[in-house]
N, C-alpha and C positions, 0 to 999 in steps of 0.2 A: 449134800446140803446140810444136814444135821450134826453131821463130822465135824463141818468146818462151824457150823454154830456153836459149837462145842467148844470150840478152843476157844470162846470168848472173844469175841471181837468186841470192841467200840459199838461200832453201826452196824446194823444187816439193813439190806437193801433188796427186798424179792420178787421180782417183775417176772410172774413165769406164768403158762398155759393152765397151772394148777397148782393146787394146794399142798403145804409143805408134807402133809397125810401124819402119820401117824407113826407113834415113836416107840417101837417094839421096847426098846430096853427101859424105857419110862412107865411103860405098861405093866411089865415084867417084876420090875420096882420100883416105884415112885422114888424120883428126887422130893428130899424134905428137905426144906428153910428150919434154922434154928430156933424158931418159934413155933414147930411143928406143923407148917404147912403140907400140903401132898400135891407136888403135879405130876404128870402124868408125858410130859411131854418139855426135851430139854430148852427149847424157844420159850415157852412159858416160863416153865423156871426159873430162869435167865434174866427176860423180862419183869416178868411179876412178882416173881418171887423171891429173887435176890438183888434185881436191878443192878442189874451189871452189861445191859445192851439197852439201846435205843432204837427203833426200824419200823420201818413201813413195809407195807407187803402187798400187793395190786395183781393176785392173781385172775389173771384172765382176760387183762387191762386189754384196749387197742389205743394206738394213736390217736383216733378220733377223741374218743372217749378221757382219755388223759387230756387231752389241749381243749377241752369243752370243760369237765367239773375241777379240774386242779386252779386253772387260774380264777380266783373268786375272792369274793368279798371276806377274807378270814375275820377277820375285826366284830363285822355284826354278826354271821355264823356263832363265834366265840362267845358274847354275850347272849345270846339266847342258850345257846350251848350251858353255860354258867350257872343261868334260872333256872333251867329246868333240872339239871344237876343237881343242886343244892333245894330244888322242892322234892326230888324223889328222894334224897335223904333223908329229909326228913317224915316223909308220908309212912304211915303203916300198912297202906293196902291203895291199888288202885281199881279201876272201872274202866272199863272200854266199851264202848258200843261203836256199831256204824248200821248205815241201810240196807247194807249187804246182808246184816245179822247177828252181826259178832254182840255179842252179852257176856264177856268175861268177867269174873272179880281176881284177882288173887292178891295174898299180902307180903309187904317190902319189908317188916320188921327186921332190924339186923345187916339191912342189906346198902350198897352204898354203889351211886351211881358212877359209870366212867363217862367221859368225854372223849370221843374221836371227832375232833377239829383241826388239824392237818401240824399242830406245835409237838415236834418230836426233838425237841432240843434238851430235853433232860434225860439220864440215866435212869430205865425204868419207864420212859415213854415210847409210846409206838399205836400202830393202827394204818388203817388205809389209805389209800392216792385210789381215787378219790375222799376226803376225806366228807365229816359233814352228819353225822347223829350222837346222839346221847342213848346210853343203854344201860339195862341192869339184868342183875339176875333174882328172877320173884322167888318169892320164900318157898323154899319147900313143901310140897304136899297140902297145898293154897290151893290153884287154880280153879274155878269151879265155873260153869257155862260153857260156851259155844263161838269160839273164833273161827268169822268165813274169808279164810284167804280169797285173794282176789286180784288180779293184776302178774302176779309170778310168785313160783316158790322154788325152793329146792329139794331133788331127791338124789337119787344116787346116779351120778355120774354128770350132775350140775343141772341146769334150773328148766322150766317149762313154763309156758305162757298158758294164763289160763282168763278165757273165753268166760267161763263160769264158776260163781264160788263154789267152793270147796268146804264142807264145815267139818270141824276139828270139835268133839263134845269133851269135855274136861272133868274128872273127878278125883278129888283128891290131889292136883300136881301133875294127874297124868292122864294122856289122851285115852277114852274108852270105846270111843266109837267115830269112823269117820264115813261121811257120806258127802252126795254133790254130785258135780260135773265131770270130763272124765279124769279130771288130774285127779281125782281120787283113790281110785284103782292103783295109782304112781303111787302116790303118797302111803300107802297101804300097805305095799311090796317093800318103800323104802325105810319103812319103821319095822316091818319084820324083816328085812337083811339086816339092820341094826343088831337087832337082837339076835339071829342068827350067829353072823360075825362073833359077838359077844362070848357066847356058849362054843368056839369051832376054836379050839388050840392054833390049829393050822393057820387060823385068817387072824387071830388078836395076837398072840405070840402069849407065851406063858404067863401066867395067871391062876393064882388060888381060885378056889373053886366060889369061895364066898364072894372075890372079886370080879369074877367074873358073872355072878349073876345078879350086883349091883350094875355092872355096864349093858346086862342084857334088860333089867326091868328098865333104867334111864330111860333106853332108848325110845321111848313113850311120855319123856316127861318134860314140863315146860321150862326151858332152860335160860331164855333170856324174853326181855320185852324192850324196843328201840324205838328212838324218834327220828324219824328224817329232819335235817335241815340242810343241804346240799341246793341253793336254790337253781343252780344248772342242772343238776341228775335227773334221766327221766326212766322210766321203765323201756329195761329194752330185753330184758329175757335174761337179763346177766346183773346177779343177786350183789357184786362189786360194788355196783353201782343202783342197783334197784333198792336197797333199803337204803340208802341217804336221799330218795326221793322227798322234798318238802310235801307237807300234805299229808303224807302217809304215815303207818306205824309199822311196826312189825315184830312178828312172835318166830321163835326159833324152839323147833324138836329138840330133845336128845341133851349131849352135857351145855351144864352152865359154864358160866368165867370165876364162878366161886370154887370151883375143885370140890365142891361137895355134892356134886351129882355125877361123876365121871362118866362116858360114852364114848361106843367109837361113830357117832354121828352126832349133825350139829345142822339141821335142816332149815333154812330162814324162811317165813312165808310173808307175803304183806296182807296190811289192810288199807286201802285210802280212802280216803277223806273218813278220818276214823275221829272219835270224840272220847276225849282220857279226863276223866276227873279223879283227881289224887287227895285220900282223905287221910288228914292228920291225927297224931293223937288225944287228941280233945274232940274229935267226932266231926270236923267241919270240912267240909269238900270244898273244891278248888278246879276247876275247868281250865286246864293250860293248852287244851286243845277240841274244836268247837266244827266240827264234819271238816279236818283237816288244816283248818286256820288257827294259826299259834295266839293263844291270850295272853301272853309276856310280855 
């Protein structure tokens, strides 16, 4: 599969059981854009960083699930999609809380949102079938508080439904302590295989020593923060489609979409009916989402 990504096609199109995984010789040496970007993986690249492909990718997809969140209302998805885009632009730091517990801060400075709303007609565009959130990657070495997943997360070897939160303690960008219910234990194993992987020649493929233990601290740190807006997607154990749930938000382990946290995991968790106030640079906050209901 990454062969034939290689040769540059037009469109990729990836409907498979799993994830495209991980790109030894991109590890090994990062492809750079002319403008000295680094990815680490030749779909990204390609993608983001030279725009020279367009594609959707639906790992893990069923039938059911395809013919329920694909056919939908793209039009108003798109517009809310657009607000919230263009308010985490411009935000320097946001807030989350929920009842479950979650008390996060962390800051956006520098950072610029994407849109996954199912419009893959431009060179350089792409994302999921299902499509249906807005995401970023929070600022480095920011995060501080206490996100309690709840609903589904992902560890190593794809997602678990979880009965009871899970809390995730935050210091500095990166997780220090995690406690909870039993996907905790999960989650615990699957940020030290992170890191393990990281440091093991055998399982990342070669890597300087100093790179390698950039991808082994990552793998503890907060790499993205998303909105659902999918109003067909529901939680069903399968993270494809569990974070475009409407209502929800969701926090992701391990590397960002900015290439400047590199990992080799990328662990999504949720939070629903979660409440995000995004504060600007002039100090004034803004509630675009209020225990799960969008204020856009």
């Amino acid at each position: 599969m990454l062969a034939a990504i290689a040769t540059k096609p037009e469109i990729v199109a990836s409907i498979s059981s799993a994830k495209l995984g991980k790109d030894g010789r991109g590890i090994a040496a990062p492809y750079r854009t002319p403008d000295g970007r680094s990815y680490d993986h030749i779909f990204h690249y390609l993608r983001s960083g030279t725009k020279e492909i367009r594609a959707f990718w639906s790992p893990g997809t069923t039938r059911e699930m395809f013919g329920r969140t694909v056919p939908i209302d793209y039009r108003r998805m798109r517009e809310s999609a657009a607000i919230l885009a263009r308010l985490l632009d411009r935000a320097v730091s946001a807030r989350v809380t929920s009842q479950a517990g979650t008390e996060v801060r962390f800051g956006l400075c520098g950072r610029l949102a994407s849109e996954d709303t199912g419009d893959y007609s431009q060179p350089g565009s792409g994302g999921n079938l299902p499509a249906g959130e807005v995401f970023i990657s929070p600022e480095l070495g920011t995060a501080e508080g206490i996100v309690a997943f709840r609903g589904s997360i992902s560890v190593i070897g794809g997602e678990i439904l979880l009965p009871d939160p899970v809390f995730c303690s935050f210091e500095k960008g990166f997780v220090v302590r995690i406690s909870g219910g039993t996907g905790s234990e999960r989650l615990e194993e699957a940020l030290g295989t992170g890191k393990r992987r990281a440091l093991d020649p055998e399982a990342r493929g070669p890597a300087d020593p100093v790179q390698a233990a950039a991808y082994a601290a990552n793998a503890r740190n907060l790499g993205e923060f998303g909105i659902g807006l999918n109003p067909a997607a529901r939680v069903r154990g399968l993270m494809l489609e569990d974070e475009k749930v409407l209502s929800t938000c969701h926090f992701a382990i391990g590397a960002n979409y900015d290439g400047d946290a590199p990992a080799l995991i990328h662990l999504d968790g949720l939070v629903p009916y979660p409440t995000v106030e995004l504060f600007m640079e002039d100090g004034c906050g803004r509630v675009v989402m209020e225990n799960g209901r969008l204020l856009i």
